[in-house]
Steps between C-alpha positions, in 0.01 A plus 500: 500500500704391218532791212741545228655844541596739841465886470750635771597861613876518552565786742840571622710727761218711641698678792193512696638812745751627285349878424698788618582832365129526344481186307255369696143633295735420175558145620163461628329664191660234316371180673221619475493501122680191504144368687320661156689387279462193644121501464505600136752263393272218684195633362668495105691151596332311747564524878846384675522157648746608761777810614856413470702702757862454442643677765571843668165576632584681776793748502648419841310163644263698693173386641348788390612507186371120441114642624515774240623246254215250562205728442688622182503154405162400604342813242747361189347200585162642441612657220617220340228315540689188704431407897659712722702192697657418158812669518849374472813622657802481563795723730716814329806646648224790646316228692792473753452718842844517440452663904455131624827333354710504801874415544449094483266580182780705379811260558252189342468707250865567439587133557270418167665772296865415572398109416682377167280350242615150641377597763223705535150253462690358884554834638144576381332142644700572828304826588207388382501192667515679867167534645260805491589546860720799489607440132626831389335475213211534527385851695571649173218382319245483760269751412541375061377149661189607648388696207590201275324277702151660416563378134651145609825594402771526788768265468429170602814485689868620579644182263236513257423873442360462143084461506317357250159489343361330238230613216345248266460496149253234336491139680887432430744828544519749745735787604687562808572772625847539694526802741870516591676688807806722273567664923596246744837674480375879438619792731692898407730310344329306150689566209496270184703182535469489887122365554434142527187266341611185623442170354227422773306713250648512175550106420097490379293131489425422192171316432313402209261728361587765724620835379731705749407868535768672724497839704845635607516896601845532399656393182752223452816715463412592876601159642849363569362143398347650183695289286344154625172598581466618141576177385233331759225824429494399138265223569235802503360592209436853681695717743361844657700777648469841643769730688716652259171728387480415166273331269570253209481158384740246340544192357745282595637168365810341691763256373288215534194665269309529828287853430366685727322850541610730728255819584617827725184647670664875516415693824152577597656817675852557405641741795609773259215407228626663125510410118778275558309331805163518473208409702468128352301168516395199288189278419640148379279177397651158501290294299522118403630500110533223244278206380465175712847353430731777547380767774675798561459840682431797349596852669291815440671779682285868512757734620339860659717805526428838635442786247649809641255717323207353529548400854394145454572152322546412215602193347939515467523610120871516566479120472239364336599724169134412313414197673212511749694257753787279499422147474771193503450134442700299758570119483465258815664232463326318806137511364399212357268370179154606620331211674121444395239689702212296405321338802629171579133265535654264779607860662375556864323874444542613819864485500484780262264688717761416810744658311310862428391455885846480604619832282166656627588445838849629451400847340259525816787440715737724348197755498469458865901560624435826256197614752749370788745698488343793324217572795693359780774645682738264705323470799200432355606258305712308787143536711327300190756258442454421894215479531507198203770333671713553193784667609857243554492365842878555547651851324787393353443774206463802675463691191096648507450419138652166523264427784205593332598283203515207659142547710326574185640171349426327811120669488472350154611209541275461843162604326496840671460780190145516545515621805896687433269653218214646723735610742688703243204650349413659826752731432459604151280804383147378449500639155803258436329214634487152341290205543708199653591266224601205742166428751475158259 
């Protein structure tokens, strides 16, 4: 449904399996206030719409580290009063097994990073354009993917690694989220100036009445092709970043007058956690500003930093000086004079109702990959997609997750989520349980 603002949690660099030489109560202690903090900021502002994960989850691409990561999410979730499938993420530098990039990974790798400006976006298309069988890039993020997938956010492919999703606001604007992939070229060796973002991602769509919201874990500086995917990235009004473990916000306005906000999530867990780098989140609302001809974003930011003393957080004093949040007005030049809302009397009705059906049926969907691949493991979810008669005839994309992407298209598309749904449910805890929203 329509609204006209989005409460988010913006979480970032987690490390998930990080804890050694005793810092693992410390670390834990402090997610665990994150969780209450998160409860009594909802109950004093209103509950989240969604979590923002920009990155760095895990510490070293681990399984394990993603199942630990997922109930964590699952109780901020609660906390925050939003569904638990409504998370959004995207791969850090930590979300490599770096283990699994083998000697072909390593030269492809090398191939991109040697590539001269001219000629990088080729070098880039021509690895990406091999197939997933045996593409050395890949393995690396193989254990990321399936945790993504449970929130409907693995990348939808090799050449178009960028997901997207798309929130309303009112009958006319909406915003969409862009989760980009900052580590197609990510091993031992990262330093700033030697990553890659690729225009495949960076050159956004514009669209009328659409407002860009972009997640990147690492900041622009990282990337050789910084310079021109700058210029392209303007056409956000908002860019998120993590990685570099610290929080802050800025305004920027380019050559052109384009402005745009740019918000650093800090480090939920910081590996050496101190007064310079704290234990750190944000709550941010984008809400639809301006009267009916000139609409415009506006940016509330709610930056939380730990308090050393009190062993708990606090809302970042360092930055907010006497103001209760930060809050920035942001033009968008692609939305439009507000069209009338009033009901049109030659109108068909139940186009309108098609409409909500449609975005019903969609947040049941997405609801139901979340169950998926939370309460399945593989073979139990190969054995369902069987038994549908789902699953490609001819595997030419070898990669599991890939697989199981295209058989849960190919179950929507062939009618087959009410029974996909009761044959999922058979595996989750009666106590978690849900009614099947598609036997209609």
């Amino acid at each position: 449904m329509a609204q006209e603002s989005y409460r988010f949690i913006h979480l970032s660099d987690i490390h998930f399996g990080q804890e050694k030489h005793g810092t693992l109560v410390v670390h834990k202690d402090a997610r665990d206030k994150l969780i209450e903090d998160c409860a009594e900021f909802a109950s004093a502002h209103g509950p989240a719409d969604g979590i923002l994960v920009v990155g760095d989850i895990a510490y070293a691409g681990k399984q394990r580290e993603y199942e630990d990561a997922a109930k964590w999410l699952k109780a901020v979730a609660q906390a925050g009063g939003c569904e638990e499938y409504s998370v959004r993420t995207i791969p850090g530098n930590h979300d490599i097994d770096r283990t699994c990039i083998n000697v072909y990974g390593r030269n492809a790798h090398q191939a991109i990073r040697q590539a001269t400006l001219a000629q990088l976006d080729g070098v880039i298309e021509e690895h990406l354009a091999e197939a997933e069988v045996g593409n050395a890039m890949l393995p690396k993020v193989a254990a990321y993917r399936e945790f993504a997938s449970r929130f409907d956010c693995d990348f939808p492919s090799l050449k178009h690694p960028c997901w997207a999703k798309e929130y309303p606001l009112t009958h006319q604007y909406a915003l969409r989220i862009l989760g980009m992939n900052s580590v197609q070229v990510c091993d031992g060796s990262d330093v700033k100036g030697n990553m890659v973002l690729g225009n495949n991602q960076y050159i956004i769509k514009e669209k009328d009445n659409i407002a860009p919201i972009v997640l990147i874990h690492h900041p622009l500086v990282w990337f050789k092709d910084e310079t021109e995917a700058e210029r392209y990235l303007h056409r956000a009004p908002v860019l998120l970043f993590g990685h570099e473990h610290t929080q802050g916000c800025q305004r920027i306005e380019n050559q052109s007058g384009q402005v745009q906000v740019r918000i650093f999530s800090g480090a939920v867990n910081p590996p050496g956690a101190s007064e310079e780098f704290p234990f750190q989140y944000n709550w941010m609302e984008l809400s639809l500003a301006g009267n009916a001809e000139s609409r415009h974003l506006n940016v509330a930011l709610w930056p939380r930093r730990w308090h050393f003393v009190q062993k708990h957080f606090v809302p970042d004093w360092y930055s907010l000086g006497e103001k209760s949040f930060h809050s920035f007005d942001v033009p968008c030049p692609k939305f439009r004079p507000e069209a009338p809302s009033a009901p049109n009397p030659g109108a068909n009705p139940c186009v309108a109702n098609s409409e909500v059906n449609m975005a019903d049926n969609e947040r049941d969907f997405e609801r139901l990959k979340y169950f998926f691949w939370t309460h399945l493991d593989w073979q139990e979810r190969v054995k369902v997609l069987a038994s549908l008669d789902v699953l490609p005839k001819t595997i030419t994309q070898p990669q599991p997750q890939t697989l199981e992407h295209l058989a849960l298209k190919a179950a929507q598309q062939k009618g087959r989520l009410r029974e996909l749904w009761e044959m999922t449910m058979a595996n989750v805890p009666p106590n978690e349980q849900h009614p099947n929203p598609f036997t209609k």
